[in-house]
C-alpha positions in Angstrom: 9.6 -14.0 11.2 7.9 -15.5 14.1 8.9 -19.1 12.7 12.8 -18.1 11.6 12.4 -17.3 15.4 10.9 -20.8 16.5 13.5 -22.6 14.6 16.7 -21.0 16.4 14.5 -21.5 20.1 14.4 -25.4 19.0 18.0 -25.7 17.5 19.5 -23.3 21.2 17.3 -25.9 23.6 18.4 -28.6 21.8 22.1 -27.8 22.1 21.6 -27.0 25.5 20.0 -30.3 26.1 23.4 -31.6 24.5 25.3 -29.7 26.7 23.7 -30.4 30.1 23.2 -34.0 29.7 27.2 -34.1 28.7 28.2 -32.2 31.5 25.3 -33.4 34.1 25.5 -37.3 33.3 28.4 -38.3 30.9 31.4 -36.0 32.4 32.9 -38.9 34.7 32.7 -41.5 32.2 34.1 -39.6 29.4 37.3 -38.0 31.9 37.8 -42.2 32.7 37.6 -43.2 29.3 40.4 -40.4 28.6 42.6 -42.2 31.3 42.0 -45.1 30.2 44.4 -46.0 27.5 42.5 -48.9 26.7 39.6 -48.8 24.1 36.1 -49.7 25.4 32.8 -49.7 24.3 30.8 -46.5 25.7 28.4 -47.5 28.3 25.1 -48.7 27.5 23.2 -45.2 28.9 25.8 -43.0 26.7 24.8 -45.3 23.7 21.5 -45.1 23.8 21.5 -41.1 24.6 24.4 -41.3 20.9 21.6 -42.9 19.6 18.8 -41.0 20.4 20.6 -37.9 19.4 21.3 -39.3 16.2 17.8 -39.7 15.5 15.9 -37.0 16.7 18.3 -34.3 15.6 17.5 -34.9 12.1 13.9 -35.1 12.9 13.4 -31.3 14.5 15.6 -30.1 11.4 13.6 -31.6 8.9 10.9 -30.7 10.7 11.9 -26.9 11.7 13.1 -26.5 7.7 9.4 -27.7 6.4 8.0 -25.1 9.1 9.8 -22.4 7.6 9.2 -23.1 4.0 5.3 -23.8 4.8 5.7 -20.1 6.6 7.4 -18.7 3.4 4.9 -20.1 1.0 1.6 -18.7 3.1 3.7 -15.5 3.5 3.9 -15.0 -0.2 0.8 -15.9 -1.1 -0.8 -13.3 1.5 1.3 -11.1 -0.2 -0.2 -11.7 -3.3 -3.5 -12.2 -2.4 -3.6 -8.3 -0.6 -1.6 -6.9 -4.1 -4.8 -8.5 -6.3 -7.3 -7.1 -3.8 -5.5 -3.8 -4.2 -5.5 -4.0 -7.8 -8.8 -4.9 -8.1 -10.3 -1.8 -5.8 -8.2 0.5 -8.3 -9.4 -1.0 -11.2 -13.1 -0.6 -10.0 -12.7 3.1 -9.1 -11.5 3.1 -12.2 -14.4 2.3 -14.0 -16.7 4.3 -11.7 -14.8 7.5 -12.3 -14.6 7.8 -15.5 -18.5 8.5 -16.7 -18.7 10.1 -12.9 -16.1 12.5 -14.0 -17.8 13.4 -17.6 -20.8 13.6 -15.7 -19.6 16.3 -13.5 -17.2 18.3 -16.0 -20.1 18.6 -18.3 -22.3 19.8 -15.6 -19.5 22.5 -15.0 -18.8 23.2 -18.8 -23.5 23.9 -19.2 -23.1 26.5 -16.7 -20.7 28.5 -18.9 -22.4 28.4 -21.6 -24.9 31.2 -21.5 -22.4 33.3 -19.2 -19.0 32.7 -20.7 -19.4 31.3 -24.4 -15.6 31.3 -24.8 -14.7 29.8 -21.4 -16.8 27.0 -22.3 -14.9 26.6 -25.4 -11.5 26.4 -23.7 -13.5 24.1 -21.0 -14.7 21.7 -23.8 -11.0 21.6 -25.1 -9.8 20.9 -21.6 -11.9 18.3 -21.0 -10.7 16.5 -24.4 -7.4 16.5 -23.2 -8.7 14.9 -20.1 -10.8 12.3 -21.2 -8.0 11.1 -23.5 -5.3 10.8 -20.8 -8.4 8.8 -19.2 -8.9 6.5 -21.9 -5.8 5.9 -22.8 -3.3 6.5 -20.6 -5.0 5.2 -17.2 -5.4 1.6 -18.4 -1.9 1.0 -17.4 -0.8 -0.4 -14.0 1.6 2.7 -13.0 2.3 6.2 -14.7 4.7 9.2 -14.4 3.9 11.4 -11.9 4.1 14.4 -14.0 1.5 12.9 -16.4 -0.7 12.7 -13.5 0.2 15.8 -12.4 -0.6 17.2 -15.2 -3.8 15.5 -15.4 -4.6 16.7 -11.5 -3.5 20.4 -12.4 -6.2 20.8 -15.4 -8.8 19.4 -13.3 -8.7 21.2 -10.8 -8.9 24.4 -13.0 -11.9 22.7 -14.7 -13.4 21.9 -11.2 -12.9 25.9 -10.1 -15.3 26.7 -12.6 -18.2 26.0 -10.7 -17.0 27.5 -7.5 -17.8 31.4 -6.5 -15.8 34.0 -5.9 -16.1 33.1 -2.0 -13.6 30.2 -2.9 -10.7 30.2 -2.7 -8.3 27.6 -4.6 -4.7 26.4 -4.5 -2.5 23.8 -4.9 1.2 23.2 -5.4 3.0 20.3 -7.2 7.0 19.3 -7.5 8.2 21.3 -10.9 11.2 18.7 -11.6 11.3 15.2 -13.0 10.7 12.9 -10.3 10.9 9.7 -12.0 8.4 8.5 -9.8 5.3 5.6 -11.7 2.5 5.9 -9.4 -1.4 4.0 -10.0 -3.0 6.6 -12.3 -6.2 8.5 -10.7 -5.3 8.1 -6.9 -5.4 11.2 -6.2 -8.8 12.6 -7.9 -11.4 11.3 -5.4 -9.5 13.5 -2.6 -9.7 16.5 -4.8 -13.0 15.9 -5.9 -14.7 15.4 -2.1 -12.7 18.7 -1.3 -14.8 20.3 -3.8 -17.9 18.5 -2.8 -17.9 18.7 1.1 -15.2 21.8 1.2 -17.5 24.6 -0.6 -20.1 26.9 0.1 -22.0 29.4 -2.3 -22.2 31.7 0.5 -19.5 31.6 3.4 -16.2 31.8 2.1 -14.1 28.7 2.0 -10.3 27.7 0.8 -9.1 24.6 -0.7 -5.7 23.7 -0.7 -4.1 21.0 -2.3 -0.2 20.2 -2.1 2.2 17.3 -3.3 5.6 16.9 -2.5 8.2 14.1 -3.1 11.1 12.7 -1.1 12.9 10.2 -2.4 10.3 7.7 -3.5 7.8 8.7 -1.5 4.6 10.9 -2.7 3.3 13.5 -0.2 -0.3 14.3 -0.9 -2.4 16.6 1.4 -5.8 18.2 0.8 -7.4 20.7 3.2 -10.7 22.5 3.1 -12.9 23.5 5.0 -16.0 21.1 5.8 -19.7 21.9 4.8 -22.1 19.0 5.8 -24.4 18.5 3.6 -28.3 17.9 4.7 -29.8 14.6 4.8 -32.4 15.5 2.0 -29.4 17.0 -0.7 -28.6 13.3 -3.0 -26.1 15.6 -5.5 -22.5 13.7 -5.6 -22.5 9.6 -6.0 -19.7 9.2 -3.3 -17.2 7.4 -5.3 -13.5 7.3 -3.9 -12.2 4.2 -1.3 -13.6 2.8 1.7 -11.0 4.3 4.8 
């Protein structure tokens, strides 16, 4: 922008330059050459300043147009270079997630055992479902919203599993068909950290989770309350992005 900008500033002074050198230097010997019904030559000072004018006109175009297109051309590939970055960061979290999140749901799923032999059934059958829509479906660049909603909406229920009865969970997502492709797994490091940093096993706690849509735009807001952990506890790898 700043160099569409620079281009009308040299075009504007050098009309004005036109102007005031027209009206400042040459307006006598044009209104006598008007009178004059005789045809002359221009005067030697008037020639020279045609001249010059002829020349360097063409020069600060050329020169203004190869600005812009130079600007253009970084502009783009800026552009680009931020959109690969961007890509790449996803693609890494990624591939961090997806043993971090077997990890964990199996860590939830061991604890049932013993205590709930058929909840850990259903568990094990949730996290299938899960692990599929990892492997296969998150490869791609975008997805439906509702796939990922759907995919947020079963693990979170897998992740209140190994909260207490001092928790309390909820979340809200858009019911209707949004159309909307979003990158797949943006949202599960937020929902994760709530769990991690938002829990305790023996002051009671809320997590609540909402999305909402306008337009083309995703709304997504977690809020929980915030237990520090101690220097000395090392549970939870810290995988999400750098803010």
């Amino acid at each position: 922008m700043e160099f569409i900008l620079l281009n009308i500033l040299i075009i504007a002074f050098f009309l004005f330059l036109k102007e005031y050198i027209e009206d400042n230097y040459f307006q006598d010997i044009l209104k006598k050459r008007l009178a004059n019904t005789e045809r002359t030559e221009p005067p030697f000072k008037m020639a020279i300043y045609i001249q010059l004018l002829s020349y360097l006109a063409p020069l600060f175009f050329s020169v203004a147009l190869k600005s812009t297109r130079r600007w253009v051309k970084t502009e783009a590939e800026r552009k680009e270079a931020a959109n690969f970055k961007l890509k790449s960061e996803l693609q890494h979290l990624h591939y961090q997630l997806q043993p971090h999140f077997f990890f964990n749901s199996l860590n939830n799923i061991y604890s049932l055992v013993d205590i709930s032999p058929d909840q850990a059934k259903s568990s094990i059958h949730s996290l299938s479902k899960l692990m599929r829509y990892m492997l296969y479906e998150t490869n791609l660049e975008v997805v439906p919203l509702s796939k990922e909603i759907d995919f947020l909406k079963k693990y979170i229920d897998l992740m209140k599993l190994r909260v207490s009865d001092k928790t309390s969970v909820s979340y809200s997502f858009p019911v209707k068909e949004t159309g909307i492709q979003i990158a797949p797994l943006l949202f599960i490091s937020l929902i994760e950290n709530a769990f991690k940093h938002g829990v305790s096993a023996t002051k009671p706690s809320t997590i609540d989770i909402s999305m909402t849509c306008d337009n083309n735009t995703v709304l997504f807001s977690v809020e929980n309350h915030n237990f520090p952990k101690k220097t000395d506890d090392k549970s939870g790898s810290g995988i999400g992005f750098r803010i």
